[in-house]
N, CA and C atoms as an extended XYZ file, in Angstrom:
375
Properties=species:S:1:pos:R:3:atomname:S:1:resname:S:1:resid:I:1 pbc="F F F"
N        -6.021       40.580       71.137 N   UNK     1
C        -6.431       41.507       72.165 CA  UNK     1
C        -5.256       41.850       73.082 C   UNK     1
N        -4.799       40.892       73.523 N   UNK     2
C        -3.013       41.169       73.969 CA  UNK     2
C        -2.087       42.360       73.097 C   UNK     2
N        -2.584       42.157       72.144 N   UNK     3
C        -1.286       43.474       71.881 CA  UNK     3
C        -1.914       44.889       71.705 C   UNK     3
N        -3.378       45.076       71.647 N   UNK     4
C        -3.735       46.205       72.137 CA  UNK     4
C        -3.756       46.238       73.852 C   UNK     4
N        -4.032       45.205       75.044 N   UNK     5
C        -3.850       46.276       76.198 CA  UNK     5
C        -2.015       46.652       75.923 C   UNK     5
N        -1.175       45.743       75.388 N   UNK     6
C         0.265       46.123       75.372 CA  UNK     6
C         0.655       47.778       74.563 C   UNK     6
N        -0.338       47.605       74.200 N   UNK     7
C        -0.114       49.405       73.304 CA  UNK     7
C        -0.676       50.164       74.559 C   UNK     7
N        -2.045       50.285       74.585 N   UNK     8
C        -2.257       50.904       75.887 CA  UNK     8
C        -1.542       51.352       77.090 C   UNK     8
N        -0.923       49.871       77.843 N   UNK     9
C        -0.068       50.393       78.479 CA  UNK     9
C         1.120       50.953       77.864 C   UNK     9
N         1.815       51.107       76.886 N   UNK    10
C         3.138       51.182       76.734 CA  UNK    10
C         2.483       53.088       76.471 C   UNK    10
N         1.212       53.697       75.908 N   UNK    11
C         0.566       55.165       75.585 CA  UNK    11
C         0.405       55.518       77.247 C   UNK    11
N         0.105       54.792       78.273 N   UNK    12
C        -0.267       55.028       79.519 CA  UNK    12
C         1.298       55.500       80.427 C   UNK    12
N         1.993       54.762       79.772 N   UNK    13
C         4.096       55.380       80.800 CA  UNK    13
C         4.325       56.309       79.774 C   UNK    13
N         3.936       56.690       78.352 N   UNK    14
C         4.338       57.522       77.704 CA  UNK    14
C         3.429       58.905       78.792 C   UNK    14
N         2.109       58.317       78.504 N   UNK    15
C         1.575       59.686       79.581 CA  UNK    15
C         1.657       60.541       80.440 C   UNK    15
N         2.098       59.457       81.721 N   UNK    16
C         2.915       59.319       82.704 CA  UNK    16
C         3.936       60.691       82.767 C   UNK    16
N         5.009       59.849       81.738 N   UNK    17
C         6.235       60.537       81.366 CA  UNK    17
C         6.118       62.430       81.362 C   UNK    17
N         4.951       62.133       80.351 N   UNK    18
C         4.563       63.436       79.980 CA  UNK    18
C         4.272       64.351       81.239 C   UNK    18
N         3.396       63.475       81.956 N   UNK    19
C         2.656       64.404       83.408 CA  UNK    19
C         3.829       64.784       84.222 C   UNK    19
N         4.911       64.009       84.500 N   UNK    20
C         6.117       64.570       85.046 CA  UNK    20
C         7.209       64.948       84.301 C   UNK    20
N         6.861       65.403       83.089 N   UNK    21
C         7.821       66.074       82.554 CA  UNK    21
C         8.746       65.748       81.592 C   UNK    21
N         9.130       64.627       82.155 N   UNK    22
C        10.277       64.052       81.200 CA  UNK    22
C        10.042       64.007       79.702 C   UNK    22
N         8.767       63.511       79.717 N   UNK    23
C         8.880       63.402       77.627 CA  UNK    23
C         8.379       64.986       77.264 C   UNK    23
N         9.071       65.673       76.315 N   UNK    24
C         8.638       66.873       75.586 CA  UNK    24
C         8.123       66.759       74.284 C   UNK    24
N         7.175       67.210       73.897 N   UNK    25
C         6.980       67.617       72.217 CA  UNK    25
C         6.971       69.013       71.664 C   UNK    25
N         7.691       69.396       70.431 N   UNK    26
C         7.659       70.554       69.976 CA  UNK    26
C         6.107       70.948       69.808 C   UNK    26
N         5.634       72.229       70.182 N   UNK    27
C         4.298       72.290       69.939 CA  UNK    27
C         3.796       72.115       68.314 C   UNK    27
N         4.436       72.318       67.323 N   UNK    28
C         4.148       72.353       65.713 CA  UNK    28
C         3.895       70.900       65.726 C   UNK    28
N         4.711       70.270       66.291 N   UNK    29
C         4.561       68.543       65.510 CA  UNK    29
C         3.602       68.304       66.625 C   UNK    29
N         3.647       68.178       67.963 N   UNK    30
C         2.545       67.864       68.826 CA  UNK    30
C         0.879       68.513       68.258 C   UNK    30
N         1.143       69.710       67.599 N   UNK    31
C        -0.316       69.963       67.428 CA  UNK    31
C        -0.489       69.029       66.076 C   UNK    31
N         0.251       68.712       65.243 N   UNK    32
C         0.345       67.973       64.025 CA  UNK    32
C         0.075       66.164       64.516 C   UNK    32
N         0.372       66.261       65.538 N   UNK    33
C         0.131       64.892       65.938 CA  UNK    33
C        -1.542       64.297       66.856 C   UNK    33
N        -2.168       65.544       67.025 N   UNK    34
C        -2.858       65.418       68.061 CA  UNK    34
C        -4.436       65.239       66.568 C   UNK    34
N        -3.837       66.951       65.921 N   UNK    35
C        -4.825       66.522       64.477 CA  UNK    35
C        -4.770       65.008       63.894 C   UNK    35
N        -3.595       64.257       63.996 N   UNK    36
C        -3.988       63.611       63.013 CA  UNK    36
C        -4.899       62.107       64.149 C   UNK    36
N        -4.646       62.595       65.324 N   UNK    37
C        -5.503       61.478       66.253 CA  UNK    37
C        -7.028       62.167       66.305 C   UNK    37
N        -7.201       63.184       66.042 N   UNK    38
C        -8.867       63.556       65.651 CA  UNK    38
C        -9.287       62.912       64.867 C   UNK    38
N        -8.496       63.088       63.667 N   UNK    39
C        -8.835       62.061       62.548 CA  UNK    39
C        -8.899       60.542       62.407 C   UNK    39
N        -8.145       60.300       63.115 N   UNK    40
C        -8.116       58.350       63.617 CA  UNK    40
C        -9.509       58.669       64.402 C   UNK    40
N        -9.838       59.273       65.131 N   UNK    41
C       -10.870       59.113       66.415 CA  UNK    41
C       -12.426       59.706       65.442 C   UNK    41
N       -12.184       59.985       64.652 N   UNK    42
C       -13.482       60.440       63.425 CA  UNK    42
C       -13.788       59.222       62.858 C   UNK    42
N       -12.640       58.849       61.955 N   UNK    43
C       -12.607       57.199       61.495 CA  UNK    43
C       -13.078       55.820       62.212 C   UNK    43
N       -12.614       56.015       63.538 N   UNK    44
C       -13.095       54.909       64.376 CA  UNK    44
C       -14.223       54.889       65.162 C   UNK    44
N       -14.569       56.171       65.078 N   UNK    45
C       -16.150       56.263       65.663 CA  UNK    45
C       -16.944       55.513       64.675 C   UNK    45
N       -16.692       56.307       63.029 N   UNK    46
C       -17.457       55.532       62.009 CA  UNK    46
C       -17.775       54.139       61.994 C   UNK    46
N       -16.023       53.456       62.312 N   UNK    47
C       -16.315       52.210       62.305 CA  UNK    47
C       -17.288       51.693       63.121 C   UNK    47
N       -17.166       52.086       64.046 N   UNK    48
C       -18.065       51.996       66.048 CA  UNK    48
C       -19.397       51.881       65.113 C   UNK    48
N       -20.304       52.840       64.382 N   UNK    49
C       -21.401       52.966       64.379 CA  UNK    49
C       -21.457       51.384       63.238 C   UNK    49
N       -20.677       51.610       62.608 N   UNK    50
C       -20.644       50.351       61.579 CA  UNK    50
C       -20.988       49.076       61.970 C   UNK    50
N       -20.202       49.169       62.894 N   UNK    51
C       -20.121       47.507       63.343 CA  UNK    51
C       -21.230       47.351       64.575 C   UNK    51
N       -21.545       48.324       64.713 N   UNK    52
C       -22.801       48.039       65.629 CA  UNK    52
C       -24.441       47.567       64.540 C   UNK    52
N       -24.373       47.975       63.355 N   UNK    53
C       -25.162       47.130       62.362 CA  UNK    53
C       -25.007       45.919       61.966 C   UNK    53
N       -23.690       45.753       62.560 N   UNK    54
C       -23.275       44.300       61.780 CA  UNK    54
C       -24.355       43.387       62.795 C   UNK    54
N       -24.440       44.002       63.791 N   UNK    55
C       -25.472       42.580       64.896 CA  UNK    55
C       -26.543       42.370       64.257 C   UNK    55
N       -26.898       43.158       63.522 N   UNK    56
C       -28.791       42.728       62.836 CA  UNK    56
C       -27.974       41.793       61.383 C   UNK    56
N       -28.352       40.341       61.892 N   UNK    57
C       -27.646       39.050       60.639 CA  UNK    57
C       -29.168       38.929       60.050 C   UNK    57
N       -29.264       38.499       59.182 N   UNK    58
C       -30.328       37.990       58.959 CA  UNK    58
C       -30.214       37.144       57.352 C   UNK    58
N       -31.061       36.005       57.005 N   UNK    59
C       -30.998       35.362       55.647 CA  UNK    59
C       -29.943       33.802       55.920 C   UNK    59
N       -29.833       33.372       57.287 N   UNK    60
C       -29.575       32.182       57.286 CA  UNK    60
C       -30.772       31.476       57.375 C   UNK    60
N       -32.118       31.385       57.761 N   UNK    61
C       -32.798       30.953       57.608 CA  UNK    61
C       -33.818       30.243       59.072 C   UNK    61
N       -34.422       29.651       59.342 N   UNK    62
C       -35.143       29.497       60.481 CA  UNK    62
C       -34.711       28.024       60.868 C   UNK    62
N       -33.786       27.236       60.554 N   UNK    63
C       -33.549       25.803       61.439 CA  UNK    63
C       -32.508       26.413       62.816 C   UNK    63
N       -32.946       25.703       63.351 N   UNK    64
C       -32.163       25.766       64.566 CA  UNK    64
C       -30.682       26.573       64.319 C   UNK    64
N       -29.957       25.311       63.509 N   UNK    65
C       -28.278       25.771       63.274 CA  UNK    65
C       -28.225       27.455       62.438 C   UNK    65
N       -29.311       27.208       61.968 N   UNK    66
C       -29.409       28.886       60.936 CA  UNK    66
C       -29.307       29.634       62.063 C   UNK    66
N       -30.106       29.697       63.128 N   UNK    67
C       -30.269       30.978       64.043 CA  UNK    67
C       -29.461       30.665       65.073 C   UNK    67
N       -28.467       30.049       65.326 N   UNK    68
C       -27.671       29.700       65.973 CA  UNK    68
C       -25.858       30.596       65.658 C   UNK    68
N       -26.101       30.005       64.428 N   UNK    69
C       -25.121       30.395       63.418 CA  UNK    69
C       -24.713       32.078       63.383 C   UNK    69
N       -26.605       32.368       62.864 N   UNK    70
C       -26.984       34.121       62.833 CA  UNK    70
C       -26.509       34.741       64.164 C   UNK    70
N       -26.430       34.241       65.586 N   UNK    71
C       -26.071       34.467       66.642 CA  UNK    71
C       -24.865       34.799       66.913 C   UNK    71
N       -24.336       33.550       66.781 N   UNK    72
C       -22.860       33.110       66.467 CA  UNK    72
C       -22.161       34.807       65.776 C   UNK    72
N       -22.524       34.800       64.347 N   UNK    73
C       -21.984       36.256       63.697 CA  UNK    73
C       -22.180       37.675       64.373 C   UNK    73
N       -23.860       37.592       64.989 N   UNK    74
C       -23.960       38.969       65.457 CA  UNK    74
C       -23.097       39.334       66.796 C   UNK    74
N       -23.301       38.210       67.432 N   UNK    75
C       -22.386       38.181       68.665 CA  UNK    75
C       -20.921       38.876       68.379 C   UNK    75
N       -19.976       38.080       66.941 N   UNK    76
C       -18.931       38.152       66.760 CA  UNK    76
C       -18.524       39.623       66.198 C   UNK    76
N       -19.939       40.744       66.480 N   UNK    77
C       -19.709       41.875       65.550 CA  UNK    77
C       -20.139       42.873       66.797 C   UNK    77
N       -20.750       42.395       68.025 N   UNK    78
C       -21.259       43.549       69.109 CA  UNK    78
C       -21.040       42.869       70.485 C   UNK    78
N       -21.394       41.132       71.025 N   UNK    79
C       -21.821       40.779       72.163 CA  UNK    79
C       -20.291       40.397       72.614 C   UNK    79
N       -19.466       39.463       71.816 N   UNK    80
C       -18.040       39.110       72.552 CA  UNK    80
C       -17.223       40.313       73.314 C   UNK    80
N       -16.393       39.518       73.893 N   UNK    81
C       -15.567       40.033       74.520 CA  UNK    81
C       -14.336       40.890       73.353 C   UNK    81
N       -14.375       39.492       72.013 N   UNK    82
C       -12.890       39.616       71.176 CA  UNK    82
C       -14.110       40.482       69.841 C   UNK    82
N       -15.320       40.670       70.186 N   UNK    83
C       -15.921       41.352       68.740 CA  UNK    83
C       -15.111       42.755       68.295 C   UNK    83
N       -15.503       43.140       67.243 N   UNK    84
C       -15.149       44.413       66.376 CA  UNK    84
C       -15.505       45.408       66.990 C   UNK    84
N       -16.554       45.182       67.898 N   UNK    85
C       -16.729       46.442       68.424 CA  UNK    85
C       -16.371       46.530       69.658 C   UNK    85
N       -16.011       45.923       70.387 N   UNK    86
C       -14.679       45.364       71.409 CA  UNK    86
C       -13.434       46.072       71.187 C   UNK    86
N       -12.880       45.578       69.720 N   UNK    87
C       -11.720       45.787       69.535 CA  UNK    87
C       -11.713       47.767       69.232 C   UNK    87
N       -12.956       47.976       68.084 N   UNK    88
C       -12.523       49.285       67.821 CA  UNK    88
C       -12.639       50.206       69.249 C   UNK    88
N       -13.629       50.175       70.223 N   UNK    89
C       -13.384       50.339       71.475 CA  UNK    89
C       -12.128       50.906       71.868 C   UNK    89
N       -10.796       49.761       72.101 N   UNK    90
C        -9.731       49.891       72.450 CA  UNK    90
C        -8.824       50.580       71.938 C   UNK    90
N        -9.359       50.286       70.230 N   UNK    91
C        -8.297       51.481       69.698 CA  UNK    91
C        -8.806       53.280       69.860 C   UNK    91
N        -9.991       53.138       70.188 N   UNK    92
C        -9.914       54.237       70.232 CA  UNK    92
C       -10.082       54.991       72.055 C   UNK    92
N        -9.545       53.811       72.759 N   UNK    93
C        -9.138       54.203       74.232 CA  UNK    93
C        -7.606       54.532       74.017 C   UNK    93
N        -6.955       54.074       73.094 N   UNK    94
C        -5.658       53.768       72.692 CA  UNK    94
C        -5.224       55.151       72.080 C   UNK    94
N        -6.126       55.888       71.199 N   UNK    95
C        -5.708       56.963       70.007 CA  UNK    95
C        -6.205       58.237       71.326 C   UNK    95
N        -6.722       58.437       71.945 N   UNK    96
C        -7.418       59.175       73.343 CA  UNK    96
C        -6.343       59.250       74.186 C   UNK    96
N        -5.382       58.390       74.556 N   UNK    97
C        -4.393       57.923       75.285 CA  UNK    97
C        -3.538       59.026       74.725 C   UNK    97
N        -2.905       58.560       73.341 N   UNK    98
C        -2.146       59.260       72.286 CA  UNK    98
C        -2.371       60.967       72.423 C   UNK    98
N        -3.573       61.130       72.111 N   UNK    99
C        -3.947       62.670       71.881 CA  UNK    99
C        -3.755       62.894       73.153 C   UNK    99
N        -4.001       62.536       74.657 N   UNK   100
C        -3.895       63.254       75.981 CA  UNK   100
C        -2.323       62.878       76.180 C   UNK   100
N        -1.440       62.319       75.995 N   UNK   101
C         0.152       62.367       76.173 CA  UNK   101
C         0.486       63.706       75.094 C   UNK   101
N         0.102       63.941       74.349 N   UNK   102
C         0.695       64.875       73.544 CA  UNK   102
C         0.323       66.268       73.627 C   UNK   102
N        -0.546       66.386       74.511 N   UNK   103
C        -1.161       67.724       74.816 CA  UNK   103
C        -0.454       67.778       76.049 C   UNK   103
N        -0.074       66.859       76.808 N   UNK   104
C         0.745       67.054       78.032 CA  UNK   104
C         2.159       67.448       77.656 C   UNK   104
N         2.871       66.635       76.871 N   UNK   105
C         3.949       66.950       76.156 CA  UNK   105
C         4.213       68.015       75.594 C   UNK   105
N         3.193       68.734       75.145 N   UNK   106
C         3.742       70.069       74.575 CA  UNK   106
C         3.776       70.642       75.965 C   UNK   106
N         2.600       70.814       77.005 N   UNK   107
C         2.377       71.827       77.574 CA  UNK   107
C         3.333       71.650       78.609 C   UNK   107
N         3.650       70.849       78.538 N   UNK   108
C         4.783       70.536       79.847 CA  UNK   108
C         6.360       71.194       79.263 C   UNK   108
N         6.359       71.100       77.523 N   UNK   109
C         7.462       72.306       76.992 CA  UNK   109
C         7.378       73.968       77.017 C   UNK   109
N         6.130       73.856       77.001 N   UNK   110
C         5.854       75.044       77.065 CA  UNK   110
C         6.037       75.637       78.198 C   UNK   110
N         5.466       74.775       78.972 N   UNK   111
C         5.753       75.664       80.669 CA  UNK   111
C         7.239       75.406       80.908 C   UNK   111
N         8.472       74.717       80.520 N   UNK   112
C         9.668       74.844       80.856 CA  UNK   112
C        10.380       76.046       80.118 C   UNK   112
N         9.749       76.057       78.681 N   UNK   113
C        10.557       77.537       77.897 CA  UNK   113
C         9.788       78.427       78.895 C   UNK   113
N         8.745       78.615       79.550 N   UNK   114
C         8.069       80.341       80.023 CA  UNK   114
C         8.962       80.056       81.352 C   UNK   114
N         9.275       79.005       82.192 N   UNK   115
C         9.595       79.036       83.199 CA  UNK   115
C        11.416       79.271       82.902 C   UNK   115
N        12.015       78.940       82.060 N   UNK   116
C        13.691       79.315       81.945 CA  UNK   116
C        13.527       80.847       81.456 C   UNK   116
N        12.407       81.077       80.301 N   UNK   117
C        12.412       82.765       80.274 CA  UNK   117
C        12.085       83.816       81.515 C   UNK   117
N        11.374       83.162       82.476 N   UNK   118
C        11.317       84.120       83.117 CA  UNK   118
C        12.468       84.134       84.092 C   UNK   118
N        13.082       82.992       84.279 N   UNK   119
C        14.315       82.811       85.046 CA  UNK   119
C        15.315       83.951       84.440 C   UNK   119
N        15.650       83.854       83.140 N   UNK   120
C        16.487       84.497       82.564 CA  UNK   120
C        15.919       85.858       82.684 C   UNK   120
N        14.946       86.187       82.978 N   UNK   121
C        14.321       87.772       82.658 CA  UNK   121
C        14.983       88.577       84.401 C   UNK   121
N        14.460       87.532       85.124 N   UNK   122
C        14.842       87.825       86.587 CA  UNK   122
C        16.323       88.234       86.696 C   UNK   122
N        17.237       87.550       86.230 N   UNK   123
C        18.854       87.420       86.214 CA  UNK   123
C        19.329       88.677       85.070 C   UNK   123
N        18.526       88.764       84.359 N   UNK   124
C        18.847       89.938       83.399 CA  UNK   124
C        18.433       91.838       83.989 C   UNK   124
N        17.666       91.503       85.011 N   UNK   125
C        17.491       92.743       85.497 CA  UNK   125
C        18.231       93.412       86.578 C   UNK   125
């Protein structure tokens, strides 16, 4: 779980970056990059719905340790803190992160090429 908030933050100063400017993306590869985080974020929803079935265990049987056990798993698939659906959660706070730095990144290129063209348009007249 440590090295996803460490991704997080490290997508959160990339963001950052973006909101003030400093990081740029070409718009072709930024829009190429943003598609392919739709697609991670399609995939990981799936998983999301997936692993939210995983909580219904059933076929250990009725002694104590059976339904204990059955607990034990469903927990480890919806109720923990460290479950699957915990984790896919993060990655997809993580791939959200990704897609909003890169929409900043272009647009923050974009507004520096319209803002030097119109500079240059001013100086040219």
């Amino acid at each position: 779980m440590a090295e996803e908030v460490e991704q997080l933050k490290y997508w959160q100063g990339l963001k950052t970056q973006a909101e003030n400017g400093e990081l740029r993306v070409e718009p072709d590869l930024g829009n190429a990059l943003i598609a392919r985080c739709d697609t991670m974020l399609a995939a990981l929803d799936g998983m999301l719905r997936q692993a939210e079935n995983l909580q219904y265990v059933s076929g250990f049987g009725t002694l104590k340790s059976a339904e204990a056990l059955a607990k034990k798993f469903a927990n480890k698939a919806v109720g923990d803190e460290d479950s699957a659906y915990a984790r896919i959660e993060q990655s997809i706070d993580i791939v959200n992160t990704m897609k909003q730095t890169y929409q900043l990144a272009i647009r923050t290129l974009t507004e520096t090429d319209q803002a030097i063209g119109d500079q240059l348009g001013r100086t040219g007249q």
